[in-house]
N, C-alpha and C positions, 0 to 999 in steps of 0.2 A: 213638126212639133206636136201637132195633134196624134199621130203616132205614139211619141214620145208618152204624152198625157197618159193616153189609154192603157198601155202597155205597162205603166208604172202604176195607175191607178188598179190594175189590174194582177200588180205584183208579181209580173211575169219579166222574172231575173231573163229567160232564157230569152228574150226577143235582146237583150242588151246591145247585142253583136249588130241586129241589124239596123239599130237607132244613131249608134255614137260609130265616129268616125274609127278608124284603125291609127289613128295619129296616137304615139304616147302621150304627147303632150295636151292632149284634150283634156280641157280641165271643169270642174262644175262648182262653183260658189253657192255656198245656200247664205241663211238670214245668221244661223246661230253661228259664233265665232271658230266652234272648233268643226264644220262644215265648208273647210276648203281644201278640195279633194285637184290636188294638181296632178294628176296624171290618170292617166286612164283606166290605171290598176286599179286606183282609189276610188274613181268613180263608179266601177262594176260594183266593188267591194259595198256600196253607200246605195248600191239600186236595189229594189226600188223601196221606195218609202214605205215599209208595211203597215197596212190599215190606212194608209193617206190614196184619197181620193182626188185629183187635180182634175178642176174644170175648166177649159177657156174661157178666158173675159174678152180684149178687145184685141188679139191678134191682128197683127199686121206685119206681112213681108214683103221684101225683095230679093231682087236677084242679079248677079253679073257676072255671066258665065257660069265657073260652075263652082262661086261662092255666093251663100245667100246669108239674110240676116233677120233677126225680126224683132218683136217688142210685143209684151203681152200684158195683160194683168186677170191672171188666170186665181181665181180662189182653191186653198187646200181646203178639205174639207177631209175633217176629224172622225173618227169612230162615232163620236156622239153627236153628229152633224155639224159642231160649231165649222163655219166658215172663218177662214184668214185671208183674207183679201193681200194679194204679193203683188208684184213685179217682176219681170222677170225681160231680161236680154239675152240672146243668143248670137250664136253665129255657126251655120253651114257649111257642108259642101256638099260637092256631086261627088260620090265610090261608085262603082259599078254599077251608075246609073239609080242611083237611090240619093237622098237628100239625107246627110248625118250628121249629126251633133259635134262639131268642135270643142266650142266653149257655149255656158252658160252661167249665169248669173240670179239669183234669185235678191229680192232686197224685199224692206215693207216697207213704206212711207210712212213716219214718223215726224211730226210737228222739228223743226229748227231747234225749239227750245229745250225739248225732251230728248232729242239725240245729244246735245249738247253735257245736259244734266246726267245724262246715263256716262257720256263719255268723260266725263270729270269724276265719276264715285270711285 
């Protein structure tokens, strides 16, 4: 995942191949609603986030065999420095011996009350 970070923080479309699994089905969810890239076409097509900068926050993984999984709260960080504090889920595997991106999920944490009010307007 820190791969992933660098790589994307770095805008380098051409590492994609050796980040994200060869599975079609690999999919990658961001925050904003039309940011659900369900196959792997879509998600080449959405890398990497030009001028976004992704830092790790509190990373933590596992492993079992040769699927892994993790949880993060990695900050984007904007052209003009503002930080956005996210979330983010993933899920692994092992390809030819390398650890790659299945699925991923991006979310922000949002008060109950105001996701509520957002999803009611």
């Amino acid at each position: 995942m820190l791969r992933y970070y660098d790589r994307a923080s770095a805008a380098d479309a051409g590492s994609f191949d050796l980040l994200v699994s060869r599975e079609e089905a690999s999919t990658i969810i961001g925050t904003a609603p039309h940011e659900w890239h369900g196959s792997r076409d879509k998600w080449k097509a959405a890398f990497p986030p030009i001028g976004l900068r992704v830092e790790a926050g509190d990373l933590q993984a596992w492993e079992e065999g040769s699927i892994g999984w993790l949880s993060d709260t990695p900050s984007f960080i904007l052209p003009d420095g503002t930080a956005i504090g996210t979330r983010v889920t993933a899920v692994m595997r092992q390809e030819d011996g390398e650890w790659k991106l299945v699925q991923a999920h991006v979310s922000l944490g949002v008060p109950d009350e105001l996701a509520l009010e957002l999803a009611t307007k």
